[in-house]
TORVEX-664438 format. One record per atom (N, C-alpha, C, O): atom name; chain; residue in one letter; x, y, z; residue number from 0. Coordinates in Angstrom, 2 decimals, always signed. Layout:
! TORVEX-664438
+-------+--------+--------+---------+---------+---------+-----+
! atome ! chaine ! residu !      px !      py !      pz ! num !
+-------+--------+--------+---------+---------+---------+-----+
!    CA !      A !      a !       X !       Y !       Z ! NUM !
...
+-------+--------+--------+---------+---------+---------+-----+
! end
This chain:
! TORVEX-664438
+-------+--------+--------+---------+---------+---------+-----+
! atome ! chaine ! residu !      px !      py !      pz ! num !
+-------+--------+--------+---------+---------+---------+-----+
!     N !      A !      x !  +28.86 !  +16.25 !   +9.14 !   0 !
!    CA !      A !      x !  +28.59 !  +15.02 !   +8.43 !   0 !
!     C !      A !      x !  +29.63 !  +13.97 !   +8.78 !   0 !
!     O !      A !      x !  +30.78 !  +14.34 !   +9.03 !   0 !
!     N !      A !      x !  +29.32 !  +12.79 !   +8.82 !   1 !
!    CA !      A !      x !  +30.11 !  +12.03 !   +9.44 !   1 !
!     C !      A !      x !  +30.29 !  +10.61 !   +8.18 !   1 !
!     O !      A !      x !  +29.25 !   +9.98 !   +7.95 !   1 !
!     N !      A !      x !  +31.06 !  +10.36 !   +7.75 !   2 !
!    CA !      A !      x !  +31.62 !   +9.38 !   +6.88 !   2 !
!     C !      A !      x !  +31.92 !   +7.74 !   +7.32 !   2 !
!     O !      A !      x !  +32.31 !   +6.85 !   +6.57 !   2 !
!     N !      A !      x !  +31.62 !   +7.63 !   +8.67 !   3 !
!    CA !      A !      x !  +31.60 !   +6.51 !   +9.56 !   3 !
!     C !      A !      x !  +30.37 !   +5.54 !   +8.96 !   3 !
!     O !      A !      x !  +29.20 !   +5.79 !   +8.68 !   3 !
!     N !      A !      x !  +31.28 !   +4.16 !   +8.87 !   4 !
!    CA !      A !      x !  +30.31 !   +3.32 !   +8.19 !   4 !
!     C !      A !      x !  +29.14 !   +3.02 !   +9.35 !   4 !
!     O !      A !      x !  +29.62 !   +3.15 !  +10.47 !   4 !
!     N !      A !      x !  +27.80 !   +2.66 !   +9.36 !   5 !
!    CA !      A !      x !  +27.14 !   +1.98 !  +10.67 !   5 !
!     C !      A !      x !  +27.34 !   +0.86 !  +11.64 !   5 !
!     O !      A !      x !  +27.26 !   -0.26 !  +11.14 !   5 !
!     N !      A !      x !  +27.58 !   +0.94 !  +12.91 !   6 !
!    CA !      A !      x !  +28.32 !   -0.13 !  +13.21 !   6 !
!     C !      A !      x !  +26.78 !   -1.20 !  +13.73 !   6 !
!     O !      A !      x !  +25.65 !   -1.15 !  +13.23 !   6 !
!     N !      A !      x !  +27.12 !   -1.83 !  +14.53 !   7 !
!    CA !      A !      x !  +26.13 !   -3.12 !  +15.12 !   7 !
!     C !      A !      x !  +24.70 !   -2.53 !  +15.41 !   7 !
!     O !      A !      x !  +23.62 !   -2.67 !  +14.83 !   7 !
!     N !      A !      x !  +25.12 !   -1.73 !  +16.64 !   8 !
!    CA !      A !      x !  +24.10 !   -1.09 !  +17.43 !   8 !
!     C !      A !      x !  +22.92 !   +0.23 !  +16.79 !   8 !
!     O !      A !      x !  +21.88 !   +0.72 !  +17.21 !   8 !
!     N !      A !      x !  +23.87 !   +0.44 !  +15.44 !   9 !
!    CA !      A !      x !  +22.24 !   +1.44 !  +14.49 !   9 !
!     C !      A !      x !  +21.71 !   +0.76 !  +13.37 !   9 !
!     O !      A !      x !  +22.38 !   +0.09 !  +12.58 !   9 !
!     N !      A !      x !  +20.75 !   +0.91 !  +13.33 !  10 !
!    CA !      A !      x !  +20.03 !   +0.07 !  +12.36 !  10 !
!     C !      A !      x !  +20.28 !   +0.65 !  +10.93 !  10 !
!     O !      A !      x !  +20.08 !   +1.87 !  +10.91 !  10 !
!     N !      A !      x !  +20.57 !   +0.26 !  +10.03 !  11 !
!    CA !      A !      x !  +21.00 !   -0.24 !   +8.70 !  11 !
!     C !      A !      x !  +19.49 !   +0.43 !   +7.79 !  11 !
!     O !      A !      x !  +18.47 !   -0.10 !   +8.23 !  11 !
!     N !      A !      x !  +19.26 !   +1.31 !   +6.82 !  12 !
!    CA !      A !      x !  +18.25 !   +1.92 !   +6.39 !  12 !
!     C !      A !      x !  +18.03 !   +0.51 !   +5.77 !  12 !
!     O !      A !      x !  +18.89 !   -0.36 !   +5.61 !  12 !
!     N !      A !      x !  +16.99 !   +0.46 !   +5.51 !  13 !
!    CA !      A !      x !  +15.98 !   -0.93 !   +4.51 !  13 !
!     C !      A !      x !  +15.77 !   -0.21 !   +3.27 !  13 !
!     O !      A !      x !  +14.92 !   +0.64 !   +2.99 !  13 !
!     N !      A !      x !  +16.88 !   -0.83 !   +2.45 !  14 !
!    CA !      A !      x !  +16.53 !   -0.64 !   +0.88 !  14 !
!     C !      A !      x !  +15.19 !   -1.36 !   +0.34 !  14 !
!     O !      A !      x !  +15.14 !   -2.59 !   +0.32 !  14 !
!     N !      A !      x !  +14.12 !   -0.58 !   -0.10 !  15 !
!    CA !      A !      x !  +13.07 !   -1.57 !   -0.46 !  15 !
!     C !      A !      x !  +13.12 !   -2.17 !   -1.43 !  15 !
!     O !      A !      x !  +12.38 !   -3.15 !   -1.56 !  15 !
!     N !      A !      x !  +14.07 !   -1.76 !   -2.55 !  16 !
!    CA !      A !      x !  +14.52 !   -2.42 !   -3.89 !  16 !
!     C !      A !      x !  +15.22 !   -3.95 !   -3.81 !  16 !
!     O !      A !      x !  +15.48 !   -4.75 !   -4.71 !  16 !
!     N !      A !      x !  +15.40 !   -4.00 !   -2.39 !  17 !
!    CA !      A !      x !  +16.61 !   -5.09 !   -2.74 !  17 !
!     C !      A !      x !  +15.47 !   -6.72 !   -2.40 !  17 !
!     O !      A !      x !  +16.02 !   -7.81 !   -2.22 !  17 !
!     N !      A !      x !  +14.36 !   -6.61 !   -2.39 !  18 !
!    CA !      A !      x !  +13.84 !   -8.18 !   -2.14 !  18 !
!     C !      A !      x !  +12.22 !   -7.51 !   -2.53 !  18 !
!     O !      A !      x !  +11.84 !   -6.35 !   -2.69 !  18 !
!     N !      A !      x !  +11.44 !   -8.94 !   -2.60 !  19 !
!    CA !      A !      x !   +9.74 !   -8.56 !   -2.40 !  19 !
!     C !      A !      x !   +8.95 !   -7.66 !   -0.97 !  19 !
!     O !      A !      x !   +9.07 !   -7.63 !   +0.26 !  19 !
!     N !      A !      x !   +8.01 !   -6.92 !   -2.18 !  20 !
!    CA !      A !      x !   +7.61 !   -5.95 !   -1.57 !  20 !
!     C !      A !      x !   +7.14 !   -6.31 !   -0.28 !  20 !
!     O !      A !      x !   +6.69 !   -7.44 !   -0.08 !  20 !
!     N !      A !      x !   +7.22 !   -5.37 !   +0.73 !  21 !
!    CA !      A !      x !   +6.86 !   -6.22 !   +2.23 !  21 !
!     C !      A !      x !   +5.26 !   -5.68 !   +1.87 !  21 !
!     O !      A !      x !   +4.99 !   -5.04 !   +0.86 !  21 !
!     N !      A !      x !   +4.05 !   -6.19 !   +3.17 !  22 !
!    CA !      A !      x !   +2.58 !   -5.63 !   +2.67 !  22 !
!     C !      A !      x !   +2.11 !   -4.16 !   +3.22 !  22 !
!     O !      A !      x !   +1.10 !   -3.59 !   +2.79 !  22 !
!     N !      A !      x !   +2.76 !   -3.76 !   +3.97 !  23 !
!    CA !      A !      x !   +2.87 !   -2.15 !   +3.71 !  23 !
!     C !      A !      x !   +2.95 !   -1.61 !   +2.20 !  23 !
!     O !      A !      x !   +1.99 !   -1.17 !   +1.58 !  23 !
!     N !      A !      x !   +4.02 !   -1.70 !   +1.80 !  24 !
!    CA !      A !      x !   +4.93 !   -1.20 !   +0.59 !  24 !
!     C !      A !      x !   +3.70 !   -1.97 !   -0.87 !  24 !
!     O !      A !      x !   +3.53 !   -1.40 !   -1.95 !  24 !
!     N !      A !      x !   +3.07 !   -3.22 !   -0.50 !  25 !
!    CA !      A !      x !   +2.19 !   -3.49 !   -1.42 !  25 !
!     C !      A !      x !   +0.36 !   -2.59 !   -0.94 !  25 !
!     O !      A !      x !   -0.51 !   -2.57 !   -1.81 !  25 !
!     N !      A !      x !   +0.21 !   -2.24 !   -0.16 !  26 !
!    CA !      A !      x !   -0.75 !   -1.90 !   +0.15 !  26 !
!     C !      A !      x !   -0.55 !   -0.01 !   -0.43 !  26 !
!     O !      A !      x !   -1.51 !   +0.76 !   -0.37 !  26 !
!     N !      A !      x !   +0.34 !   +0.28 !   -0.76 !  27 !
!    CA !      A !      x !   +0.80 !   +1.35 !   -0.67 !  27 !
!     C !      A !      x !   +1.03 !   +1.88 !   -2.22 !  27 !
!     O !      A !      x !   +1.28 !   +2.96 !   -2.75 !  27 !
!     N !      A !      x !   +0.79 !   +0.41 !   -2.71 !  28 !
!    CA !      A !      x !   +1.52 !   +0.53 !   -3.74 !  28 !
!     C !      A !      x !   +0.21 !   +0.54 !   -4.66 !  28 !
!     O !      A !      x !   +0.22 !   +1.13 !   -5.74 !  28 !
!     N !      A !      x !   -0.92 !   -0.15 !   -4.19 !  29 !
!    CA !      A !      x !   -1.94 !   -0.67 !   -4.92 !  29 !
!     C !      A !      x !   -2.68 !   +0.57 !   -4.47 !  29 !
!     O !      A !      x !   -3.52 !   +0.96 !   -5.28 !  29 !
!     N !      A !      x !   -2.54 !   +1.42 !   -3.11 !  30 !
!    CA !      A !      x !   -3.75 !   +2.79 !   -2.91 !  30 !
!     C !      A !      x !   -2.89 !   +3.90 !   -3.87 !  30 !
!     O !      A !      x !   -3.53 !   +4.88 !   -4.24 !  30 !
!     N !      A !      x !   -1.71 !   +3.81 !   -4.22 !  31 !
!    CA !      A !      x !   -1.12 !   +4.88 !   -5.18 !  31 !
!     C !      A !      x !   -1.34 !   +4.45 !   -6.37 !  31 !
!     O !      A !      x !   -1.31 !   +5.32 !   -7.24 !  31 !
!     N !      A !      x !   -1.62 !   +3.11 !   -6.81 !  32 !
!    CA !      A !      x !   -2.19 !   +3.29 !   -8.51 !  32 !
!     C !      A !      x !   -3.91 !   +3.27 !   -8.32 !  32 !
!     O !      A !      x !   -4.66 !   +3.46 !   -9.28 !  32 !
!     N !      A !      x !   -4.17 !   +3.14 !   -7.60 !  33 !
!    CA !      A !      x !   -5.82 !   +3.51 !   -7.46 !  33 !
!     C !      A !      x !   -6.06 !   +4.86 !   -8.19 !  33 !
!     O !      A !      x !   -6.76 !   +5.21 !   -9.14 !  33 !
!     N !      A !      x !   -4.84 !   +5.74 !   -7.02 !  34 !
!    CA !      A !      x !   -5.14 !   +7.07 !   -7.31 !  34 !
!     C !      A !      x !   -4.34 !   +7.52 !   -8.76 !  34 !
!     O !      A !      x !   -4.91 !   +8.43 !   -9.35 !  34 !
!     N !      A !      x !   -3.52 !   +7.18 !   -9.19 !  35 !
!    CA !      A !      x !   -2.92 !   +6.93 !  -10.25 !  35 !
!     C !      A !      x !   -1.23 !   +7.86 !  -10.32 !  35 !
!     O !      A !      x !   -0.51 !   +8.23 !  -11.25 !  35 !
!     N !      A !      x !   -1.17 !   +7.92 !   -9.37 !  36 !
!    CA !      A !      x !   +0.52 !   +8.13 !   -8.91 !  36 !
!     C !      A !      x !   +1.38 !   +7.52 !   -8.25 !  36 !
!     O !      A !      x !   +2.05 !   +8.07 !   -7.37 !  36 !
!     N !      A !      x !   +1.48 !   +6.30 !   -8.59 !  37 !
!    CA !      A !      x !   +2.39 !   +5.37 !   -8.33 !  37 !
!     C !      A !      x !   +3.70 !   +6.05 !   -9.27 !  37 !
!     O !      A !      x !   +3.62 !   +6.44 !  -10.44 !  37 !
!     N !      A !      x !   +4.97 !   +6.07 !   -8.33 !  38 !
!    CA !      A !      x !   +6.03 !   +6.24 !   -9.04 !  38 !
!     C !      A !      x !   +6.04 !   +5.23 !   -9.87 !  38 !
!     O !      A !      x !   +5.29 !   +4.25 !   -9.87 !  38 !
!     N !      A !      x !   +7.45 !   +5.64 !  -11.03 !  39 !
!    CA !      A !      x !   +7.70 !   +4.85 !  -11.65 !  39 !
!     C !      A !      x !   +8.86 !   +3.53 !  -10.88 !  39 !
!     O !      A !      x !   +8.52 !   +2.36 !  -11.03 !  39 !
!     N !      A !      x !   +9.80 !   +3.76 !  -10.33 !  40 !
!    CA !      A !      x !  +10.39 !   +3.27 !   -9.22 !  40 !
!     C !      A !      x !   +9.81 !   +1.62 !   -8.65 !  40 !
!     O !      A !      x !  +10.21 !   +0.46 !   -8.77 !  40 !
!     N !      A !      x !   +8.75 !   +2.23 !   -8.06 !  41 !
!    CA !      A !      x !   +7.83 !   +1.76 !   -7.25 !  41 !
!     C !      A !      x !   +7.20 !   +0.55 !   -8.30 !  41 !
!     O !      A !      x !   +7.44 !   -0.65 !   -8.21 !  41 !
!     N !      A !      x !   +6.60 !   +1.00 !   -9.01 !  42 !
!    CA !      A !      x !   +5.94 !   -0.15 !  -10.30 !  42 !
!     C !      A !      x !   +6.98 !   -0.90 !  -10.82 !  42 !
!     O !      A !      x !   +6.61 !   -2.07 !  -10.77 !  42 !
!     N !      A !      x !   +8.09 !   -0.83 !  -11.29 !  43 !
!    CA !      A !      x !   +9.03 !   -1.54 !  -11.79 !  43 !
!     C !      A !      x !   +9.71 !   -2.28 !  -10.67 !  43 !
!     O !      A !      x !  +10.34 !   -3.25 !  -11.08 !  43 !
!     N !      A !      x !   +9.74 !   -2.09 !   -9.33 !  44 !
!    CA !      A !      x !   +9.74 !   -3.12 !   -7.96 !  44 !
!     C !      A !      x !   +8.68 !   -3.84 !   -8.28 !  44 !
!     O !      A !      x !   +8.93 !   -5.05 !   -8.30 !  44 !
!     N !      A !      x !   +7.50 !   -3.54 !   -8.57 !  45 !
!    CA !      A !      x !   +6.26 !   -4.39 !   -8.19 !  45 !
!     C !      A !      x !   +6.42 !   -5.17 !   -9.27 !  45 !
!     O !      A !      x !   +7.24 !   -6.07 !   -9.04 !  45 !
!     N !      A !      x !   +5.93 !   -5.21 !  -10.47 !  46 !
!    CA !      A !      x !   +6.81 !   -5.85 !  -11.48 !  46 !
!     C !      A !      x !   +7.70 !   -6.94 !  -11.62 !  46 !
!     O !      A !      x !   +7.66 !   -7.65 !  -12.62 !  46 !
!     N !      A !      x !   +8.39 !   -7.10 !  -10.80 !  47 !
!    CA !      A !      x !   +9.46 !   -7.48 !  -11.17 !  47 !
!     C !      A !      x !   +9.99 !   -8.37 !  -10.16 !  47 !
!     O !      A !      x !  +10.59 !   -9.42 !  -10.39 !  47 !
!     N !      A !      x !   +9.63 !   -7.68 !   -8.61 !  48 !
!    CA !      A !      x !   +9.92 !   -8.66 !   -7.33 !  48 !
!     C !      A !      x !   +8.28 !   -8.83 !   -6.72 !  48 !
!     O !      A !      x !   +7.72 !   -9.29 !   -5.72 !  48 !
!     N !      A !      x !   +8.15 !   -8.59 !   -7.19 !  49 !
!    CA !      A !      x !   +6.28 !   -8.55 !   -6.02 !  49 !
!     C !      A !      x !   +5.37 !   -9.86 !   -6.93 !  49 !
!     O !      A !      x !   +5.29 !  -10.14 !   -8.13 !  49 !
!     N !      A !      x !   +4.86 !  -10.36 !   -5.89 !  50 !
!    CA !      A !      x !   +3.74 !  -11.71 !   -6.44 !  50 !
!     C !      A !      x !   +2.92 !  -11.52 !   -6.60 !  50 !
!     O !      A !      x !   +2.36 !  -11.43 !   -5.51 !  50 !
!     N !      A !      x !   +1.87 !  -11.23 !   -7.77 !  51 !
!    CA !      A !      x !   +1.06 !  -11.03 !   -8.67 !  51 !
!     C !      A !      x !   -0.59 !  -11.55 !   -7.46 !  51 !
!     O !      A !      x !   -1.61 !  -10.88 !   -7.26 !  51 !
!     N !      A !      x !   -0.33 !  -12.53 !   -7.08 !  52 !
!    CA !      A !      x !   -1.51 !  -13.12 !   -5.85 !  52 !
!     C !      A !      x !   -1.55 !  -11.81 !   -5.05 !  52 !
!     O !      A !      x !   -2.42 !  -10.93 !   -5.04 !  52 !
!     N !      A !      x !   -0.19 !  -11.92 !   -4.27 !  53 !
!    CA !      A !      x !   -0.36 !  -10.88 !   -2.96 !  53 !
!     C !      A !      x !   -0.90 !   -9.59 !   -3.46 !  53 !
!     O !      A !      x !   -1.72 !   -9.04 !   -2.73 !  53 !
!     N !      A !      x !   -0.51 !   -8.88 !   -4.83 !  54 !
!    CA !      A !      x !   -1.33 !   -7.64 !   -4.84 !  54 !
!     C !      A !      x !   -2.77 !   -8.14 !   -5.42 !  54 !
!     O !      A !      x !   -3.71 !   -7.36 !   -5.28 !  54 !
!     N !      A !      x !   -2.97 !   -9.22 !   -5.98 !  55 !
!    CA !      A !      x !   -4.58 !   -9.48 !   -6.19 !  55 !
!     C !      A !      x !   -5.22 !   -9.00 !   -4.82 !  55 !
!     O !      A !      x !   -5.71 !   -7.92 !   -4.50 !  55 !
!     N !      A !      x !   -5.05 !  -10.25 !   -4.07 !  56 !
!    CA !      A !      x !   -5.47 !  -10.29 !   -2.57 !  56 !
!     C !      A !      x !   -5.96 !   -9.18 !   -2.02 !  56 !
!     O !      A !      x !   -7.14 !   -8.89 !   -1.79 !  56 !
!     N !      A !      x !   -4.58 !   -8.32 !   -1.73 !  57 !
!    CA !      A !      x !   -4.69 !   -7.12 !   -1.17 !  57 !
!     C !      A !      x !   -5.96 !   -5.97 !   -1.93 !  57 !
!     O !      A !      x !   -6.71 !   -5.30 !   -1.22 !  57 !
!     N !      A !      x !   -5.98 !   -5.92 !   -3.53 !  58 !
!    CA !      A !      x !   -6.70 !   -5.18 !   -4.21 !  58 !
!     C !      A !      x !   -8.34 !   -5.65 !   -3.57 !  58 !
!     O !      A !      x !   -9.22 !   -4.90 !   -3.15 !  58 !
!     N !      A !      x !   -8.36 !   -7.14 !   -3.70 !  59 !
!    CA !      A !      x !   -9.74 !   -7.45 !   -3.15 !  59 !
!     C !      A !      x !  -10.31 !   -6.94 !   -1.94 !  59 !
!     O !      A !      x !  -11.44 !   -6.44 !   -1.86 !  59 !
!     N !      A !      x !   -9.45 !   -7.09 !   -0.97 !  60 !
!    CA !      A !      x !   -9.49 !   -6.99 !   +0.84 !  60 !
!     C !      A !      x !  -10.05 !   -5.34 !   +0.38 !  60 !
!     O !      A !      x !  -11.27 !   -5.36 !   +0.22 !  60 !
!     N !      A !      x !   -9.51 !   -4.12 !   +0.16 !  61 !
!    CA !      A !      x !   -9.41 !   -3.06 !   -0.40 !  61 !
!     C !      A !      x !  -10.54 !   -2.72 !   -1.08 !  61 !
!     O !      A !      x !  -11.44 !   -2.04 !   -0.59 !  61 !
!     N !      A !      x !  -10.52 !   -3.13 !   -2.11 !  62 !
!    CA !      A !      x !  -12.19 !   -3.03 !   -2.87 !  62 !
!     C !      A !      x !  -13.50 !   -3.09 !   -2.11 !  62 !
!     O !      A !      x !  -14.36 !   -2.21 !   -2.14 !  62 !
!     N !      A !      x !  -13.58 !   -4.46 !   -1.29 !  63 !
!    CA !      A !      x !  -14.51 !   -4.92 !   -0.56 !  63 !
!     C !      A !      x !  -14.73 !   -3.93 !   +0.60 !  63 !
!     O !      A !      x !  -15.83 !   -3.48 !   +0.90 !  63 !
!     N !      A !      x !  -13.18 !   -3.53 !   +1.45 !  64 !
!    CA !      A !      x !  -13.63 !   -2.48 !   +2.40 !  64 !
!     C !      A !      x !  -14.29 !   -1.14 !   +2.06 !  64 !
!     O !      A !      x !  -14.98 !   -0.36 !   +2.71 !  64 !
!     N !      A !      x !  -13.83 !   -1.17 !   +0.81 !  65 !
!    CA !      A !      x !  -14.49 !   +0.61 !   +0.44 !  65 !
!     C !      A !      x !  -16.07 !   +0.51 !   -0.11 !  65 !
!     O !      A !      x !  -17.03 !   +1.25 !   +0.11 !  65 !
!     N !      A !      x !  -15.99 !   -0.37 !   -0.71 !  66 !
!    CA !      A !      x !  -17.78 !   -1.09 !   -0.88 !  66 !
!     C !      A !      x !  -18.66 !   -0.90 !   +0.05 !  66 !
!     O !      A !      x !  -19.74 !   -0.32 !   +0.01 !  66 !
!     N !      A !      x !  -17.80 !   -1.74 !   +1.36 !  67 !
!    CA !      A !      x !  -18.60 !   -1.81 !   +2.69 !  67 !
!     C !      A !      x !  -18.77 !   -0.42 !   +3.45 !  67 !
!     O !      A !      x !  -19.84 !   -0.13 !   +4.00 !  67 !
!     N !      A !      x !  -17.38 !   +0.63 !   +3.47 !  68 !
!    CA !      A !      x !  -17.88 !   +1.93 !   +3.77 !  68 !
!     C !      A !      x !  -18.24 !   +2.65 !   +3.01 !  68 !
!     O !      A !      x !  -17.90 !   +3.77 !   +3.38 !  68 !
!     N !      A !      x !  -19.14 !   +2.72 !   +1.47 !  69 !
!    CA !      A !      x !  -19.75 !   +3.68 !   +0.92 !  69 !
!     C !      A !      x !  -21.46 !   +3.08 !   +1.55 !  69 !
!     O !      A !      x !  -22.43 !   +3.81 !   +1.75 !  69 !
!     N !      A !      x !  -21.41 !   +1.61 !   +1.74 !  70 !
!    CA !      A !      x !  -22.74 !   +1.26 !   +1.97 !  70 !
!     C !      A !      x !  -23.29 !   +1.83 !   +3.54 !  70 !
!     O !      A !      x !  -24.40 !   +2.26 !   +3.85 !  70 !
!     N !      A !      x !  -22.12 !   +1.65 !   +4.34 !  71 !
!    CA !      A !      x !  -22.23 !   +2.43 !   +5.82 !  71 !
!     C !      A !      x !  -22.38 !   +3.87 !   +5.37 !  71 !
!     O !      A !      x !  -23.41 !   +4.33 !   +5.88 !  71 !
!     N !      A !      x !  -21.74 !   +4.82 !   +4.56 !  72 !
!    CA !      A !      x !  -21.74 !   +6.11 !   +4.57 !  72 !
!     C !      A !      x !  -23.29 !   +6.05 !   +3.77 !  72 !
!     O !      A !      x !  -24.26 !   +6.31 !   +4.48 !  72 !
!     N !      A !      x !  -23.46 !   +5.82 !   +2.82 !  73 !
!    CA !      A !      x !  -25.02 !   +6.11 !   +2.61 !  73 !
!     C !      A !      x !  -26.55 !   +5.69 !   +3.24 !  73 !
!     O !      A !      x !  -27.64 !   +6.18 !   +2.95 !  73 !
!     N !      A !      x !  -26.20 !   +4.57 !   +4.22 !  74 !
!    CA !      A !      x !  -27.01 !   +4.17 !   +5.17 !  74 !
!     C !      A !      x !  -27.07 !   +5.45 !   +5.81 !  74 !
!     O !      A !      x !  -28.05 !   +6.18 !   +5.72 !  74 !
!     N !      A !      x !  -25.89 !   +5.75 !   +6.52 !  75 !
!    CA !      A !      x !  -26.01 !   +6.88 !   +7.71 !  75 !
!     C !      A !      x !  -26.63 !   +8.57 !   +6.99 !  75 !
!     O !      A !      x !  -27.12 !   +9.55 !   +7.55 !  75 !
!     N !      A !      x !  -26.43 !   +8.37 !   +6.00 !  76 !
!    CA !      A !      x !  -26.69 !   +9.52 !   +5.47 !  76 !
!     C !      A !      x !  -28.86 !   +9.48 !   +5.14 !  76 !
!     O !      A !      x !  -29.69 !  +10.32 !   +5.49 !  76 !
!     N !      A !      x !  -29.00 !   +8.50 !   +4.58 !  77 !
!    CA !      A !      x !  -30.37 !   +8.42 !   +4.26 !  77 !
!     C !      A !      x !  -31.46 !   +8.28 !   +5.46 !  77 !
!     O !      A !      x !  -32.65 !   +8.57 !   +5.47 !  77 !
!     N !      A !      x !  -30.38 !   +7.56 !   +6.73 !  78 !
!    CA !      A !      x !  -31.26 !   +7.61 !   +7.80 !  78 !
!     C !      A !      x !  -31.41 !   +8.57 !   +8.55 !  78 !
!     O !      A !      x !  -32.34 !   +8.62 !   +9.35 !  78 !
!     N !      A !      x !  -30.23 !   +9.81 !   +8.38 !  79 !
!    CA !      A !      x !  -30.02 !  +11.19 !   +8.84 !  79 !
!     C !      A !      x !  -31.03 !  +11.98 !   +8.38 !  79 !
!     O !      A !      x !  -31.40 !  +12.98 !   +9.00 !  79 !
!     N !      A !      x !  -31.55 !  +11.58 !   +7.22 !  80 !
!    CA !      A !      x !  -32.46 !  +12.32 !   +6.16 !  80 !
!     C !      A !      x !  -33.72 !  +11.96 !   +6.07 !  80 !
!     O !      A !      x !  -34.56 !  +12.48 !   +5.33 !  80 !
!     N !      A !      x !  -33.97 !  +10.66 !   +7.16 !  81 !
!    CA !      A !      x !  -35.32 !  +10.38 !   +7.33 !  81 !
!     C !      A !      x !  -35.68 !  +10.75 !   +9.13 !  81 !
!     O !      A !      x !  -36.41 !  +10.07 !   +9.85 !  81 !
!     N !      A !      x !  -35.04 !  +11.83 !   +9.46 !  82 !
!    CA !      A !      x !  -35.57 !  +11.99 !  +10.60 !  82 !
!     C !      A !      x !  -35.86 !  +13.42 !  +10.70 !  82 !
!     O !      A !      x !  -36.38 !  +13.87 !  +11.71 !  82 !
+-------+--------+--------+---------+---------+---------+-----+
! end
């Protein structure tokens, strides 16, 4: 183990706590309360540094795509079933 602070040339870990959520980290954040395990961590970032628009947005974009592939998955399925 080495006690050496990081110098220039290694990259510095990215605290995600320390500013607004980047849209990974919101996209990530909005498919883990979908499913309903969003840390607690995680929600109290969102909360608190994250813009209320950007996870609208994102929830919409999201909604709409899964809309659009249940309508593709049951197309393909009913036309599978008419042949």
């Amino acid at each position: 183990m080495s006690d050496r602070p990081p110098t220039q040339n290694q990259p510095q870990d990215h605290d995600p706590s320390s500013g607004k959520p980047t849209l990974w980290q919101t996209i990530h954040s909005i498919l883990a309360g979908l499913l309903g395990v969003q840390s607690s961590k995680n929600r109290e970032r969102d909360f608190t540094k994250g813009d209320a628009g950007n996870f609208i947005g994102v929830y919409v974009v999201l909604v709409v795509a899964l809309v659009i592939g249940m309508v593709v998955a049951v197309n393909l399925v009913i036309d599978a079933a008419a042949k």
